[in-house]
C-alpha positions in Angstrom: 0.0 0.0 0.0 3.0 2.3 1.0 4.5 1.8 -2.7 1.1 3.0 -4.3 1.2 5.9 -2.1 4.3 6.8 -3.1 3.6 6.4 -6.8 0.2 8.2 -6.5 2.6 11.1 -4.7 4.9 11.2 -7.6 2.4 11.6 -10.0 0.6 14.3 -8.6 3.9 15.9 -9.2 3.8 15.3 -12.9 0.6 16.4 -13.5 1.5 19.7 -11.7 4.8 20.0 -13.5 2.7 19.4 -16.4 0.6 21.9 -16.0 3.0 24.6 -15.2 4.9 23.8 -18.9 1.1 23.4 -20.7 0.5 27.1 -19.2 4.1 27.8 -20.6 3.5 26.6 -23.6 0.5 28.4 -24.0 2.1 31.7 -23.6 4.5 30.7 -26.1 1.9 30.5 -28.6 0.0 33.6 -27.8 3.7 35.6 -28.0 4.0 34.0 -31.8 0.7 35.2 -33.0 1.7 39.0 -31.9 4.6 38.7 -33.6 3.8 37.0 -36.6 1.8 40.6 -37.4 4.7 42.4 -36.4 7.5 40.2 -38.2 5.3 40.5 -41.7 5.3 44.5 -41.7 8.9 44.6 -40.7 9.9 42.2 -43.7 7.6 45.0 -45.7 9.6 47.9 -44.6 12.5 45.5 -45.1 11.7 45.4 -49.1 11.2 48.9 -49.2 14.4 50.3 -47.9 15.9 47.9 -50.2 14.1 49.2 -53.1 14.9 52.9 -52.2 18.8 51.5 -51.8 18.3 50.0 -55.6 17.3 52.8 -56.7 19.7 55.3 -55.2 23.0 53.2 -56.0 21.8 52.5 -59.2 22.8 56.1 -60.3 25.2 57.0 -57.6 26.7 53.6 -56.6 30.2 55.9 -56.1 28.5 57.6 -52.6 28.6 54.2 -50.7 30.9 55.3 -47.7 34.3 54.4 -47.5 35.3 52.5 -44.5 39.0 52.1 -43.2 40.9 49.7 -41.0 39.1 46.1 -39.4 37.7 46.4 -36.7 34.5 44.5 -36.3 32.1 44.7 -33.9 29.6 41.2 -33.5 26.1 41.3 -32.0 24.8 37.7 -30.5 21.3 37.8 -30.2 19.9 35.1 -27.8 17.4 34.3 -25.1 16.4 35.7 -22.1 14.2 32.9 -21.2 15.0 29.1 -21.8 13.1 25.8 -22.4 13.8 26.4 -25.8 16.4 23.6 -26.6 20.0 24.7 -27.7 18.8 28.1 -29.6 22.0 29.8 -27.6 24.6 27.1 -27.8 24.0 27.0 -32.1 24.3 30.9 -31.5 27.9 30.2 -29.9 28.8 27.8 -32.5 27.8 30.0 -35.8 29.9 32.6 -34.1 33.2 30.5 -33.3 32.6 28.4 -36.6 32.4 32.3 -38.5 34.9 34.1 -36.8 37.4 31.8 -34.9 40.0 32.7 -37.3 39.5 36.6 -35.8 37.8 36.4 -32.3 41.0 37.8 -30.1 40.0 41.5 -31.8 36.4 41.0 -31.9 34.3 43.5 -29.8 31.0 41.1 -28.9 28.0 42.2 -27.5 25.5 39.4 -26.4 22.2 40.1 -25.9 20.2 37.6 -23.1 20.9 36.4 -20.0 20.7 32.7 -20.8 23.3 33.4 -24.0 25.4 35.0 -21.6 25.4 32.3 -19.2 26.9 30.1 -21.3 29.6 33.0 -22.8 30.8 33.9 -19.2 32.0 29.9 -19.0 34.2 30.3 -22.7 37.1 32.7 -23.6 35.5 33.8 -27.0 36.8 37.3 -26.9 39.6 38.9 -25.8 38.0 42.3 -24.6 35.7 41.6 -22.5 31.6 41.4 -24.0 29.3 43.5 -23.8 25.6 42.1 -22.0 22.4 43.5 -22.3 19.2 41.7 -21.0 17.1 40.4 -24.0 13.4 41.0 -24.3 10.8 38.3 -23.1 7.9 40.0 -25.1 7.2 41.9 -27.8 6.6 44.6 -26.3 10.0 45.1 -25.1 12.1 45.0 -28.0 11.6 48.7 -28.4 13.2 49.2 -25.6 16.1 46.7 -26.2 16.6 48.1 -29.6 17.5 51.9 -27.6 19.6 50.0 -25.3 21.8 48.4 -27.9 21.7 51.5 -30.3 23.2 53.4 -26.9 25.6 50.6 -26.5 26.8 51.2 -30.3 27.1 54.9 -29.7 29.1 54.7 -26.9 31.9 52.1 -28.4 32.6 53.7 -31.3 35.3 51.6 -32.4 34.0 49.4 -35.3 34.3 49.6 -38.8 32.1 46.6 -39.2 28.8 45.5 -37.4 27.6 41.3 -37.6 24.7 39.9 -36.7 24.4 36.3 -35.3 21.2 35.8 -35.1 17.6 33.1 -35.5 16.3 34.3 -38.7 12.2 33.8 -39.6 10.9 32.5 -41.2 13.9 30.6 -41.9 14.7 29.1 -38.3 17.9 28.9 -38.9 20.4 31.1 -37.8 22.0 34.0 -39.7 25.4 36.0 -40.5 24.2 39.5 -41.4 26.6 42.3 -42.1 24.9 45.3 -41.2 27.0 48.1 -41.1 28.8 48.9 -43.6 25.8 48.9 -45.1 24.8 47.9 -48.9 28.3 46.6 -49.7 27.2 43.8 -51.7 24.4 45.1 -53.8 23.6 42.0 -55.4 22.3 40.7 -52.1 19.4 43.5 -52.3 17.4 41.7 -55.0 16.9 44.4 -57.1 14.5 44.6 -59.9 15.5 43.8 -63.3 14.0 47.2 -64.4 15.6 49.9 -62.9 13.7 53.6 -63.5 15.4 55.4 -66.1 15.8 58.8 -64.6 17.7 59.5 -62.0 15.7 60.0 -58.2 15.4 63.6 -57.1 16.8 64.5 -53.7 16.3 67.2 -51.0 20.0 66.4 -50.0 23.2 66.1 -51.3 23.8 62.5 -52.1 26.2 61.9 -49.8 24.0 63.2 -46.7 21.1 61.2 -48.6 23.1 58.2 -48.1 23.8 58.5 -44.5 20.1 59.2 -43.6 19.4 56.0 -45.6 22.2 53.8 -43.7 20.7 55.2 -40.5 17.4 54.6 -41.1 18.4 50.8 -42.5 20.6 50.0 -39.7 18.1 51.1 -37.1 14.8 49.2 -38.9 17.7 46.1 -39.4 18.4 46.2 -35.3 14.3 45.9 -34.8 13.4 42.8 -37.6 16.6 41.3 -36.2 15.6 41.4 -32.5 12.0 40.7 -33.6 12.8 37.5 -36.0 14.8 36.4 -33.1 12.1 36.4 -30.4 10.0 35.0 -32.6 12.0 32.2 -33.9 13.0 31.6 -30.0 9.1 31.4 -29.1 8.5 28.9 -32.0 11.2 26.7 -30.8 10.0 27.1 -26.8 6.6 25.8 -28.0 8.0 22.6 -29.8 10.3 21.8 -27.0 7.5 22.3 -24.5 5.7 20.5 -26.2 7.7 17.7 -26.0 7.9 18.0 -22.9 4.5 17.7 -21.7 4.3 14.4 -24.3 6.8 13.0 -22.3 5.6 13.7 -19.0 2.1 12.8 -20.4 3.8 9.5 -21.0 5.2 8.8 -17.6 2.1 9.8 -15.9 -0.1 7.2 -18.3 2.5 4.7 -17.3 2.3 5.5 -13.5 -1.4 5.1 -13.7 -0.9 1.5 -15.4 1.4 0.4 -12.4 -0.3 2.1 -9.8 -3.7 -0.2 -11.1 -1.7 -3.0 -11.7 -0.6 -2.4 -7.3 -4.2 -1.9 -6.3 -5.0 -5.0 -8.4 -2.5 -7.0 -6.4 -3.2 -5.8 -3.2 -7.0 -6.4 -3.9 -6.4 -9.6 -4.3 -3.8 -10.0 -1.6 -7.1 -8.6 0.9 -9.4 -11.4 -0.8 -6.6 -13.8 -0.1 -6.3 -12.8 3.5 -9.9 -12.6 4.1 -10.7 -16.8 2.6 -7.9 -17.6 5.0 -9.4 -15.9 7.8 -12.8 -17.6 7.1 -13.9 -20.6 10.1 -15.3 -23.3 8.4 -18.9 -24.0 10.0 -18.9 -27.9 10.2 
């Protein structure tokens, strides 16, 4: 009786564990279908800075700025949450498998506490990394983007900015040069019909340019850190998901040997009680 007890205790634990992850889970979902609205219109603006860049270089492709020496500058966007699987330590990997060769002269900034958990336990960089907290909602990556346009300002020291990041709808994770910005020109998809006359500006082409690199880099920091969160929430859902399978599992197969206990000691009571029986005659 004591060992169905027990087993009865343990899965009262499972079912609230299970719970706890279902609810979890649950918020997971709800966070995807705000950001699935938000990820699509900043894909949209995404195409139409591009299209404005085609345009522009296509007549004045000799105003891209000129950037001198190598210093690079790498962002790491990961979680601040976890339960969702090893979406920071493929992070870590892109990044040593991409820039191994020239991580001693890296300046890194990681963004999430559970990425930076696992960066404080490797020498990846020789000056130290920059952390910022990462955002758990949508809501907040406003406020993160500020933070980490504010940590750019203040370092001042790169020629080049990376992004290591989730990309969506993709799910898989992404190099993306962002600063200097529309190097490779090929990689903006332009049109095979270019307009004909050349675009007429308020501004000299080469303050034009820099108000288009600002613009592109800030609207690149918010799809990055919102493809991110939503690729991380996607991934949270499946492994929760999982999870609750699993522990769905063990509970099933508690139940089976918990009746499979009371079935014994039911027949163990009979047993006892035609033993204790006086015959009459």
């Amino acid at each position: 009786m004591a060992r169905y007890h027990e087993l009865g205790h343990y899965r009262e634990k499972l079912d609230d564990i299970h719970g706890i992850m279902h609810s979890m889970k649950t918020l997971a979902q709800m966070e995807t279908h705000k950001l699935g609205k938000v990820t699509d219109e900043q894909h949209a603006i995404q195409q139409q800075i591009n299209a404005v860049a085609c345009d522009f270089l296509h007549f004045y492709r000799n105003n891209l700025p000129q950037y001198q020496g190598n210093q690079k500058t790498v962002l790491l966007i990961g979680s601040e949450r976890g339960f969702c699987g090893d979406f920071n330590p493929k992070i870590i990997e892109t990044f040593e498998q991409q820039f191994s060769a020239e991580r001693s002269t890296i300046q890194m900034i990681a963004i999430g506490n559970k990425l930076v958990s696992l960066l404080e336990s490797k020498a990846l960089a020789a000056s130290k990394p920059h952390f910022l907290p990462g955002a758990n909602v949508c809501e907040e990556v406003g406020n993160l983007s500020e933070r980490l346009i504010k940590t750019l300002t203040d370092l001042q020291t790169s020629d080049e900015l990376y992004a290591v990041y989730h990309a969506y709808p993709e799910e898989t994770i992404q190099v993306e040069q962002l600063l200097p910005a529309f190097t490779d020109h090929a990689e903006l998809n332009c049109p095979q019909s270019l307009p004909s006359h050349e675009p007429l500006l308020n501004l000299s082409n080469q303050a034009f340019m820099l108000e288009l690199t600002d613009h592109a880099l800030l609207h690149n920091l918010h799809h990055i850190l919102y493809d991110s969160l939503m690729a991380e929430n996607l991934q949270r859902v499946r492994h929760l998901e999982n999870a609750t399978r699993h522990l769905e599992q063990k509970s099933e197969t508690l139940r089976k040997r918990m009746n499979v206990l009371r079935q014994e000691e039911i027949i163990e009571e009979i047993e006892v009680i035609l033993l204790n029986q006086v015959d009459p005659r």
